[in-house]
N, C-alpha and C positions, 0 to 999 in steps of 0.2 A: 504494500500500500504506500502511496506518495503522501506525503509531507504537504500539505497546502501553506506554500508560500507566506501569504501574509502579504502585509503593505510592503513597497518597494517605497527605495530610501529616498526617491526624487518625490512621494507623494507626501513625505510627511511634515506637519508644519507645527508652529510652536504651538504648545500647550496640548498636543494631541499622544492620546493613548496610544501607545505603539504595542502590537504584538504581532510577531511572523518569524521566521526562517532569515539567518545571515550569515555569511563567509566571515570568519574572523582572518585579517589582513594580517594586523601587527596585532600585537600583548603588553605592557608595560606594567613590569610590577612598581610599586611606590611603597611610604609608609606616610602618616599624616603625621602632623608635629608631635603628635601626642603617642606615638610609633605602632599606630594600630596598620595593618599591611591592606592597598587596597590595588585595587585593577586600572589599567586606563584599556578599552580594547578599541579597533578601529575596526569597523564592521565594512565588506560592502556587499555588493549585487551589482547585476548589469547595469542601471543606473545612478550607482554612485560610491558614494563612501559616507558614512559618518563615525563620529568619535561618541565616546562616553564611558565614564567610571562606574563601578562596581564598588562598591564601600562595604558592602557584608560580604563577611564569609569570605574573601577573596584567596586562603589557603586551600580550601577545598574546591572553589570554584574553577581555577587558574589549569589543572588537568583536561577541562573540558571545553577549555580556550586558545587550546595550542593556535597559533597561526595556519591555518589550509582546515581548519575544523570549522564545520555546522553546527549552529547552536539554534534553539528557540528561545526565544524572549520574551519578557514587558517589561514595559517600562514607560518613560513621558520623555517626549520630547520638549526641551527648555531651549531658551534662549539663553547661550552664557557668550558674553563679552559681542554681541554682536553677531554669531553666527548659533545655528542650532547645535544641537548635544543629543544623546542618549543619558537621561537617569535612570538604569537598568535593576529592577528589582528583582528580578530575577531568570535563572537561565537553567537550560537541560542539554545535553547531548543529543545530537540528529547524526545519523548514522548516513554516511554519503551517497549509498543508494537508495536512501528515501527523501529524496531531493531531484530537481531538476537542473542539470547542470548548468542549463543555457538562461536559468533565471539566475545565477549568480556571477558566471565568468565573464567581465568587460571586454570588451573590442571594439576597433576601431572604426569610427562612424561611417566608413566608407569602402565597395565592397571591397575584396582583396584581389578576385579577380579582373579588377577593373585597374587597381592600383599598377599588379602586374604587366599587365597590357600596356601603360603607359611607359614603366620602366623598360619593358622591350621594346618600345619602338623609342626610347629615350637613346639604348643602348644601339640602334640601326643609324643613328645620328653620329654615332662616334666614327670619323674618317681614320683612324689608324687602324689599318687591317689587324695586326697584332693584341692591340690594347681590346680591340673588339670580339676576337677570339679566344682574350681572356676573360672578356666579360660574360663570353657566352658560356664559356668554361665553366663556372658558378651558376646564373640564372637559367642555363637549362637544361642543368642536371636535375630530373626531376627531385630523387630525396633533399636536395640542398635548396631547391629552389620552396617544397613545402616546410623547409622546418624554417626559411625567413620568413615565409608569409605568415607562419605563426607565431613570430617570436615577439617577444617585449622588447623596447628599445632600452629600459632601466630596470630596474627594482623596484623603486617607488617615485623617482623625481619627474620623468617628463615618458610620455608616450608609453607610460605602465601596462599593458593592456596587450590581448591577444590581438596581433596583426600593428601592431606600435612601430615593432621596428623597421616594417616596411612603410608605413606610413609617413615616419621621421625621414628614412632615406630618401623617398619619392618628394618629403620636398625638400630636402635637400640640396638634390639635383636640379626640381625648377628654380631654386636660388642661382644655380652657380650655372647655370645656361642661363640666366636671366644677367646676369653680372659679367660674362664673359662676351655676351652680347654688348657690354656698353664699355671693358678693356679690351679693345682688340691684341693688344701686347701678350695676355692672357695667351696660356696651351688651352685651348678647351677637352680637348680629349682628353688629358693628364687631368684635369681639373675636374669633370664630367666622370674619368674613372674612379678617381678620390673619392668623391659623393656618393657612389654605387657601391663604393668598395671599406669605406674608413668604419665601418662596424660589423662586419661581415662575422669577424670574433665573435658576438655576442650568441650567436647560435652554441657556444660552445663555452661562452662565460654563465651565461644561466642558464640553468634548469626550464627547461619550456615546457616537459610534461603536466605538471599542475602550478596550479594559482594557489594564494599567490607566489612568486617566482623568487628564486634563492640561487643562492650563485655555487657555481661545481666547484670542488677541488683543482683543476685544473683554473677554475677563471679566478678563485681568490691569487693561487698562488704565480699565476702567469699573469693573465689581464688581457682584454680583449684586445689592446693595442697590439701588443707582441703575437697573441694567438692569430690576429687576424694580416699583418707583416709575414708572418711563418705561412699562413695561407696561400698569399698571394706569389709568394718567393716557390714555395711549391707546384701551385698552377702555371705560372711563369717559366720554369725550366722543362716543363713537360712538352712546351711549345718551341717546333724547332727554330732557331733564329730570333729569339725572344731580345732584343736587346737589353745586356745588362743594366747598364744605363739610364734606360724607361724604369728597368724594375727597380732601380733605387730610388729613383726619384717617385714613382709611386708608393715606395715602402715609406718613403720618407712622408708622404701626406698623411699616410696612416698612423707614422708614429710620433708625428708632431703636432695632431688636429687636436688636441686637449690642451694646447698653447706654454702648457707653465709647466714647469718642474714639479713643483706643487699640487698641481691637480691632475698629476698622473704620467703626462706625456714624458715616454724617457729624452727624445730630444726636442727642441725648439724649433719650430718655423723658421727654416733658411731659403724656402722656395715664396717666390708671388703666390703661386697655387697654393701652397701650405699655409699662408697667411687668410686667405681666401676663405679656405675649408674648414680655417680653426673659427674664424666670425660667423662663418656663416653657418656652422654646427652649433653653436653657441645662441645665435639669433631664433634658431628653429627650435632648441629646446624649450628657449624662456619665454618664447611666446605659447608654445605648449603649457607652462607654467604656469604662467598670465591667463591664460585658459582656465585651467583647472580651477584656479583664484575664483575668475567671474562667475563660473557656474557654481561655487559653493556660496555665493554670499546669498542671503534670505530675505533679501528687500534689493527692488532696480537699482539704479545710479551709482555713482560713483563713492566710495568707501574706502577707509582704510581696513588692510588687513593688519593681523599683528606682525611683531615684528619677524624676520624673516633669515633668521640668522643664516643662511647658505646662501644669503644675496646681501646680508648684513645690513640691511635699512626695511626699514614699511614702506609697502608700494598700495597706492591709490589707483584700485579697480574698480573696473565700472560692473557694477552686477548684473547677472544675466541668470536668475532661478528659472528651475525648470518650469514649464510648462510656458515661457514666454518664445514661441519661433521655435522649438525642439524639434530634435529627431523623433523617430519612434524610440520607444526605451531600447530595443534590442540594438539600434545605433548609436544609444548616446557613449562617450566619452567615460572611462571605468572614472573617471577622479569627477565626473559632473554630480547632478542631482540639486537639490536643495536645503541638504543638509552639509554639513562641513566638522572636522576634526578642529578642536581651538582654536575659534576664530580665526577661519581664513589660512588656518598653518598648517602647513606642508613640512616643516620640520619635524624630525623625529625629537621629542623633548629629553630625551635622558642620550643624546647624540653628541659627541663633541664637536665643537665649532670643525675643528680642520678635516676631520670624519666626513660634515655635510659638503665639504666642497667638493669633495671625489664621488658625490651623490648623482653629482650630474647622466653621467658615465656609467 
């Protein structure tokens, strides 16, 4: 017998009785001053995410909160600091085949086969017969080409969601054909490959089997930079006459598109295209971001979120709660709806500052 859902998190609104079916995301233990131990969990569904604490019992409760676990609920939704919350009074265990998967797993608002289609014929644009046979090398191997259209472009900061990281890349690439059309100095095909190719790693830095997504042993200890370099250094020698050359300077897009030492990249941008790829990966996740922001605040106009410590200031979004112009729920955006985690916050709160900045990635 199936689990009946319950309200989905883009319908709930302040002061309303909540009870239904939710993906626990993250977990956070706490203690309050007084050092009694409580919950922080982040819940979502296919339209959205919200946050909210657990204050009783949270010893015993926390076993059947794991992150990728099904819980039932009640509880009220509140207004705290400006965006909604869960005040959860209580939860049980939901066992994963009394559920429907497709009412909780996010994805990207737009089809994948469509995305695809674009990126192949993005990829019949590229005039280097070489770079182009390496492009094809990847998009149309079938197993490689379905495990990008499923993957997440992060963990939790930008393009979270099944079919993310295709959708980050795809615009990616209209940045950098769009930019390369107005420097003609610009290689476009080097530039063009960069875009298609600067996160190819991540099929193999996260776990793509379940939501939500957690990173391999291989992608902690490597990093999708280096795993996705090794990739292309790979496919590149398999081609006869490959010049070395091209493949350095592609490696080189790839492992210098995180810009700083500091947030990952082992070397810096010493190409125009490397310089290119690092802004314009950077422009496409935080307006991702900025996204996510608008669609969690719970009143139009423009607002402050809180403070934002992985971008280190408050940024002033304009709100956009569900039901104003939306998708259908099964297209909406995994970080949308009209509820929100602490005000507007996308930071993980018990995270270290230098932690969130390699969040991006």
């Amino acid at each position: 017998m199936t689990q009946d859902k319950g309200v989905f998190i883009n319908e709930i609104r302040d002061g309303q009785a909540v009870e239904g079916v939710f993906l626990v995301k993250e977990l956070h233990r706490g203690e309050t001053r007084a050092g009694k131990p409580y919950l922080r969990l982040t819940l979502c569904d296919r339209s959205g995410e919200i946050g909210g604490p657990i204050w009783d019992d949270a010893d015993n409760l926390a076993p059947f909160c794991q992150p990728g676990s099904f819980i039932f609920l009640t509880g009220m939704a509140e207004n705290y600091r400006g965006a909604l919350q869960l005040k959860i009074n209580a939860v049980r265990a939901v066992e994963a085949a009394m559920v429907k998967q497709a009412d909780f797993i996010p994805s990207a608002p737009v089809d994948p086969a469509k995305m695809a289609a674009e990126l192949a014929k993005q990829i019949k644009s590229v005039k280097h017969p070489l770079l182009r046979k390496l492009l094809n090398g990847f998009f149309q191997n079938p197993e490689f080409a379905a495990r990008f259209a499923r993957a997440g472009a992060a963990k939790t900061m930008h393009h979270a969601y099944l079919g993310g990281l295709l959708e980050h890349t795809l615009g990616l690439v209209r940045l950098a054909d769009a930019v390369a059309g107005l420097y003609p100095a610009i290689d476009r095909d080097l530039l063009l490959a960069g875009a298609m190719l600067h996160d190819i790693g991540k099929v193999e830095e996260l776990a793509q089997e379940n939501y939500p997504f957690d990173y391999t042993d291989r992608g902690r200890l490597v990093g999708h930079l280096v795993i996705g370099a090794e990739m292309i250094g790979q496919k590149a020698a398999a081609i006869p006459g490959f010049p070395s050359d091209l493949r350095d300077r592609l490696q080189h897009l790839i492992l210098s598109h995180h810009g700083r030492h500091e947030f990952g990249a082992p070397t810096l941008p010493m190409l125009q295209e490397a310089f290119v790829l690092h802004f314009l990966d950077d422009l496409d996740a935080k307006l991702n971001y900025f996204d996510r922001l608008s669609r969690q605040a719970s009143t139009p106009g423009y607002q402050w979120t809180d403070y934002q410590r992985n971008l280190e200031r408050f940024l002033f979004v304009q709100g956009r709660p569900a039901g104003e112009n939306d998708p259908p729920a099964e297209n909406e955006r995994q970080q949308g709806g009209g509820a929100s985690r602490d005000r507007l916050s996308a930071a993980d709160p018990e995270a270290p500052a230098q932690r969130q900045k390699t969040l991006w990635d």
